[in-house]
C-alpha positions in Angstrom: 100.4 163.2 158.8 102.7 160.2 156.9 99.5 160.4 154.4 99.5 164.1 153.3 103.2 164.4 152.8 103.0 161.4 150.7 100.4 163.1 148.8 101.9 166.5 148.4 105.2 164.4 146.7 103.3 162.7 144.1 101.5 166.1 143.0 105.1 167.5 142.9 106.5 164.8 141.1 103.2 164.8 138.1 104.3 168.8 137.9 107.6 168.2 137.1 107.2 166.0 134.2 104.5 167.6 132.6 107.2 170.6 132.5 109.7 168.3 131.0 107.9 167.2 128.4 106.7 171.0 127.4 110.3 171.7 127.1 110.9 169.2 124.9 109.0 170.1 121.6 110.7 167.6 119.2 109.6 164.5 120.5 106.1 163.9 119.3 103.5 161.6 121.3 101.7 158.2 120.3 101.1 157.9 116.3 102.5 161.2 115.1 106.0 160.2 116.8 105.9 156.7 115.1 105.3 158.2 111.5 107.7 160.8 111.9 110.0 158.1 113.0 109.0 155.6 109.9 109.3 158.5 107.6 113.2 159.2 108.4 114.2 155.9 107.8 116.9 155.3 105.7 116.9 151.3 104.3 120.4 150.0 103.8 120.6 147.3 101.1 123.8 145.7 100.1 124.3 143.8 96.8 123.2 140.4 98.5 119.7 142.0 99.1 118.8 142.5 95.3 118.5 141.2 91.8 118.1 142.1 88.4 115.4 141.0 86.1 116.3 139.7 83.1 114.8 137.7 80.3 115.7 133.6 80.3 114.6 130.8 78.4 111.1 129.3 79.9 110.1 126.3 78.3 106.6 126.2 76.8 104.4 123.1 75.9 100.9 121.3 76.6 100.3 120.4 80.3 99.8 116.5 81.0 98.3 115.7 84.3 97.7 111.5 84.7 99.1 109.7 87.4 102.4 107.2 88.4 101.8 103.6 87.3 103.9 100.6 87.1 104.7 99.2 84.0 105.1 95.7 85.7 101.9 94.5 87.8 100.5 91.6 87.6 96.6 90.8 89.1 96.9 87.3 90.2 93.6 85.3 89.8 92.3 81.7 90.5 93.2 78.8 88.3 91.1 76.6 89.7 88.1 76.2 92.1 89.3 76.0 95.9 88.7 76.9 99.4 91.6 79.6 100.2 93.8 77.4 102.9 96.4 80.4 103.6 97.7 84.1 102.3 101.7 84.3 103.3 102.4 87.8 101.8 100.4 90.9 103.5 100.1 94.3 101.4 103.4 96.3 101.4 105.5 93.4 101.7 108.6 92.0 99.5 108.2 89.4 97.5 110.7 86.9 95.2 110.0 85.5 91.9 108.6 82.3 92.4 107.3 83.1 96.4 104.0 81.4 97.4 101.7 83.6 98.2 98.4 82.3 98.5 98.0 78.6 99.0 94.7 76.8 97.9 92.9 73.9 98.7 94.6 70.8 97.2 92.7 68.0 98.6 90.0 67.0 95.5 92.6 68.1 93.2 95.0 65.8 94.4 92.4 63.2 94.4 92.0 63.2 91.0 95.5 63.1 90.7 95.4 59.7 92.4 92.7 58.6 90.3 94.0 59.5 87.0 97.8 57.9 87.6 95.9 54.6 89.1 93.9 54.4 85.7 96.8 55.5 83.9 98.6 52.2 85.1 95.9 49.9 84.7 95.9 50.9 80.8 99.4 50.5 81.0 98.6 46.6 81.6 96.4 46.1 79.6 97.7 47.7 76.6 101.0 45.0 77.7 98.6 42.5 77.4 96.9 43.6 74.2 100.5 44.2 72.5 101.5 40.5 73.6 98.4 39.1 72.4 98.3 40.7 69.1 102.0 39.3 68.4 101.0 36.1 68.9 98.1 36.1 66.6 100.5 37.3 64.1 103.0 34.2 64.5 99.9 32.4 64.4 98.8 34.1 61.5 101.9 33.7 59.8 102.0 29.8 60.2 97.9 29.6 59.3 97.0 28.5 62.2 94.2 31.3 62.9 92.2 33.9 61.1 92.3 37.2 59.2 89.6 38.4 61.4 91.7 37.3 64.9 94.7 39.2 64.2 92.7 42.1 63.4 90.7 41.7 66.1 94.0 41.6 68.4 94.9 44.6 66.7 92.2 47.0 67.1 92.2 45.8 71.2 95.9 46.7 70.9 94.8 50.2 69.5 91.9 50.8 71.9 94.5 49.9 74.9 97.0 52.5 73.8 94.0 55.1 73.6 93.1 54.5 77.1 96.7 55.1 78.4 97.1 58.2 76.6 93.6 59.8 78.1 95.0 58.4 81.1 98.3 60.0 81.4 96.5 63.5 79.7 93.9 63.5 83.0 97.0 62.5 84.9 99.0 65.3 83.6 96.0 67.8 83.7 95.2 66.6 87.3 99.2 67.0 88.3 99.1 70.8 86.7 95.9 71.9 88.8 97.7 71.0 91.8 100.6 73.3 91.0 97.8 76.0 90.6 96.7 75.4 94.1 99.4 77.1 94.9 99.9 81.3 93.6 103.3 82.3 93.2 105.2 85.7 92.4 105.7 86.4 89.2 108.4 88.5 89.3 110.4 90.6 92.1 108.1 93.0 94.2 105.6 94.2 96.3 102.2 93.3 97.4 100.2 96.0 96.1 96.6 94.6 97.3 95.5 91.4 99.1 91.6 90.5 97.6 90.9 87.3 100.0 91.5 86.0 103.3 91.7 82.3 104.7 88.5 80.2 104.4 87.3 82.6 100.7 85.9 80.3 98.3 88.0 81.1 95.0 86.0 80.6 91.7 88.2 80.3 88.3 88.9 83.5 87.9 88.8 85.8 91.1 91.0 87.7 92.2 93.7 87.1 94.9 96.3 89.3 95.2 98.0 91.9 92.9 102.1 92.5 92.6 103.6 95.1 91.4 107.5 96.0 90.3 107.8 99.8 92.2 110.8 99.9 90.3 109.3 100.3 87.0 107.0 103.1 87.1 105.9 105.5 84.9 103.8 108.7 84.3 100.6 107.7 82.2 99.0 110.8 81.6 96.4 112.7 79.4 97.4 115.9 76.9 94.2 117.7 75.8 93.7 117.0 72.1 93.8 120.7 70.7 97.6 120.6 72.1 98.8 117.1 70.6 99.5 118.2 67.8 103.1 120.2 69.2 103.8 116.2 70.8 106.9 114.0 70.1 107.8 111.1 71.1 111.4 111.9 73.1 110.2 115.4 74.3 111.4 116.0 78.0 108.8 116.1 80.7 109.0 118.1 83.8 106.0 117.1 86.2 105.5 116.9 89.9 103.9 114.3 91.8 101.5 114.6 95.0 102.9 113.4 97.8 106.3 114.4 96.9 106.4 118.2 97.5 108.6 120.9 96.9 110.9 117.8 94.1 110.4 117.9 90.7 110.8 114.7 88.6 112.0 114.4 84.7 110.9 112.6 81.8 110.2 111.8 78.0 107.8 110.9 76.1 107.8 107.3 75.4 104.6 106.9 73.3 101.7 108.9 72.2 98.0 107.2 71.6 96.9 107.4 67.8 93.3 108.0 69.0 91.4 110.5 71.4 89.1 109.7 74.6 85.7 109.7 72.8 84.2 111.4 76.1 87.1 113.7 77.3 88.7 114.2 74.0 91.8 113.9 75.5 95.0 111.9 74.2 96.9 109.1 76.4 100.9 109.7 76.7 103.0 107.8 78.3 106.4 109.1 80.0 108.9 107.3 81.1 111.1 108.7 84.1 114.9 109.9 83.3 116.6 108.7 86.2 116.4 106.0 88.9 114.8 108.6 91.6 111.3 107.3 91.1 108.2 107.3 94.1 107.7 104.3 95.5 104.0 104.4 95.7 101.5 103.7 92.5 98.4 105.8 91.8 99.6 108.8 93.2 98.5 112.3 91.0 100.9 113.7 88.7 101.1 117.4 87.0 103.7 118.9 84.6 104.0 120.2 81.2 105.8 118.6 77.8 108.6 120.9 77.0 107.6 121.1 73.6 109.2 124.9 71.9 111.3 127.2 74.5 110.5 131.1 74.2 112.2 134.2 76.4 110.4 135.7 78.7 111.5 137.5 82.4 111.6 135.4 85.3 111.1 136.2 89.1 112.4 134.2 91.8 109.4 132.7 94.3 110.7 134.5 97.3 110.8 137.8 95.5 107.2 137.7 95.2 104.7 139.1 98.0 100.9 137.3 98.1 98.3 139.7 99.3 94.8 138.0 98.7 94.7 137.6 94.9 97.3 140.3 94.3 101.0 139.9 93.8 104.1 142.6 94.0 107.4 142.5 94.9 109.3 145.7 95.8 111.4 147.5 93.0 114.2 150.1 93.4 114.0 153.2 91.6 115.8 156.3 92.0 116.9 155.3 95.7 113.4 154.9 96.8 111.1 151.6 97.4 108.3 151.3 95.0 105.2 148.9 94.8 105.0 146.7 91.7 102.2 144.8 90.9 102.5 142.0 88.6 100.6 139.4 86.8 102.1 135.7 86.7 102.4 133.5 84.3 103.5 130.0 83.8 105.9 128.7 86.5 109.1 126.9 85.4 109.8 124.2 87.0 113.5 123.5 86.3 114.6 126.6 88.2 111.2 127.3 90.3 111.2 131.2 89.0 108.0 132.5 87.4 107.4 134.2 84.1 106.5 137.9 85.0 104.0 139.1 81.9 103.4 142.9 83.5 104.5 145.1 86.5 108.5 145.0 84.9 110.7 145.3 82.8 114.0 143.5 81.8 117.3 145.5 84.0 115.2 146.5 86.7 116.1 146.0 90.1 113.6 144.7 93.3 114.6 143.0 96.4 115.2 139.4 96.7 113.8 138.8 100.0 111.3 141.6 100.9 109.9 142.5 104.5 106.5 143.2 105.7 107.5 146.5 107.3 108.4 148.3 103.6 106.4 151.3 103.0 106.2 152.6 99.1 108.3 155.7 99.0 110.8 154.5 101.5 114.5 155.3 100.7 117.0 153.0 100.1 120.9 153.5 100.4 122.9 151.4 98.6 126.3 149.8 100.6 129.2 148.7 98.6 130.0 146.2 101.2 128.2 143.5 102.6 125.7 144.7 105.3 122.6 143.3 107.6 120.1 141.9 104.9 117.2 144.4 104.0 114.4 142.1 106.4 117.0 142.8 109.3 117.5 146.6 109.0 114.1 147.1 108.3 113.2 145.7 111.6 115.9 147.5 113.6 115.0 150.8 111.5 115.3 152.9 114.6 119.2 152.3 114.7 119.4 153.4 111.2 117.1 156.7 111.8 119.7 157.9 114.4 122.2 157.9 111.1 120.3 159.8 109.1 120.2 162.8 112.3 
């Protein structure tokens, strides 16, 4: 019996709202109710939401790609022939001027060292002994009481004695200056940019052991494609980013332009130095900018006025208090202020929104505020608060 009753009150219940809603013909069911809804939106905009186009100076020139080098780097290579005893420095680290950092084995070296200063002394006696003997042969001389052919004699061991000291002290001396190449020192203040052997490497004259390099002297070396060199000057500004380093643009000038072409790329060397102290820290890294050689006029759009569909770009334009779809094609992006040259899709005075929404429909109306109100992305997203206004 609980059952049926139950059952009669839900029947009742369906019957009475399918009578309230035939009663109430405005209200429109699933998507007819949400376009009529879209369609009587009002979009408020205040002055904050939207900007002018207007025509500003974008700076024109070749575009240099290269990458960041340092001007000071120094690939350290052996001296001298020499098991490798020890590497102090790792890459990445700090290094002095004048640091050890990799340490060779001294031991034949230094026994030629020994051998050289013992020989060295011996001819220093026995040139002593020549240069006494040879004055006495001259007393004797002088008195008559030997030969011509003695003194000279005396002489020419005298002679031959200071030879063999001086090739002495020269192996001595050449001995004592491979042993201060055993061991590799800094040349200058930096960093360890690459470590080329480990302990127990057999170094051969002329390997290479480790590289420094001075982060704080970089500099852009880049190449300029050789139908634009012509519009290049040494002291032009450079604008040019750097990968690894996004969303910062770094400044330079030209420093120096090679006279002569790649004979395979036909493109020209240039070399920029950076403007200020704010330089990356890292070498080799890819670099991309233009040479700011001639500035024309040309309208500019702001990056976050512009909407990216696939390979199409708009932004949304005001005109006669109604939203309308502008398509435009890009140019050249200026880096200085981040905007981008507009070539079509508008014209210089006309008005679009800074920071369009996804929900704006072309053909939507806009009504301007005086004062400040909820920016355009907001109100278009609560657009059923503002449809109440407009009934």
């Amino acid at each position: 019996m609980l059952r049926k009753t139950l059952f009669v009150l839900a029947i009742a219940s369906a019957l009475a709202a399918c009578g309230k809603e035939s009663k109430d013909p405005g209200k429109g069911t699933g998507k007819d109710a949400k376009e009529q809804a879209s369609a009587s939106v009002n979009l408020l905009v205040s002055p904050e939401d939207v900007l002018t186009i207007q025509s500003n100076a974008l700076a024109s020139g070749p575009v240099i790609t290269g990458s960041v080098q340092p001007e000071r780097n120094a690939d350290l290579r052996a001296e001298v022939s020499a098991v490798v005893i020890q590497v102090l420095k790792e890459n990445g680290e700090a290094v002095k001027r004048g640091d050890v950092l990799v340490r060779l084995d001294e031991t034949a070296i230094r026994d030629s060292l020994n051998s050289a200063e013992e020989a060295s002394r011996a001819s220093s006696q026995v040139l002593e002994q020549s240069e006494r003997m040879f004055q006495r042969m001259k007393t004797l001389r002088a008195s008559g009481m030997t030969s011509t052919q003695a003194l000279e004699d005396a002489e020419i061991r005298r002679n031959n004695a200071q030879s063999d000291l001086s090739a002495a002290k020269s192996r001595a001396a050449q001995a004592r200056q491979q042993l201060q190449r055993t061991l590799v020192r800094a040349p200058f203040d930096g960093i360890v940019s690459e470590r080329k052997v480990s302990n127990g490497d057999t170094a051969q004259i002329g390997k290479e052991l480790i590289r420094v390099i001075d982060p704080t002297s970089m500099r852009l070396e880049g190449l300029v494609s050789a139908d634009k060199i012509g519009v290049v000057k040494v002291g032009q500004p450079v604008l040019f980013r750097i990968n690894g380093y996004p969303g910062q643009d770094f400044a330079g000038k030209v420093r120096r332009v090679d006279p002569a072409a790649n004979a395979v790329t036909r493109q020209v060397a240039v070399l920029v130095d950076f403007n200020d102290r704010e330089q990356p820290r890292v070498a080799g890294l890819y670099a991309e900018g233009r040479i700011e050689a001639a500035t024309v006029s040309a309208l500019m759009i702001p990056d976050s006025a512009l909407v990216k569909a696939g390979d199409q770009t708009y932004t949304w334009k005001i005109k006669d208090k109604a939203l309308q779809k502008a398509v435009l094609r890009i140019g050249a992006r200026d880096v200085r202020t981040g905007q981008w040259e507009v070539q079509s899709g508008l014209a210089s005075g006309d008005t679009v929104l800074r920071t369009p929404g996804s929900t704006f429909k072309d053909g939507q109306k806009v009504e301007l505020t005086a004062s400040k109100a909820t920016p355009a992305a907001a109100v278009a997203s609560s657009s059923t608060a503002v449809a109440g206004k407009g009934n």
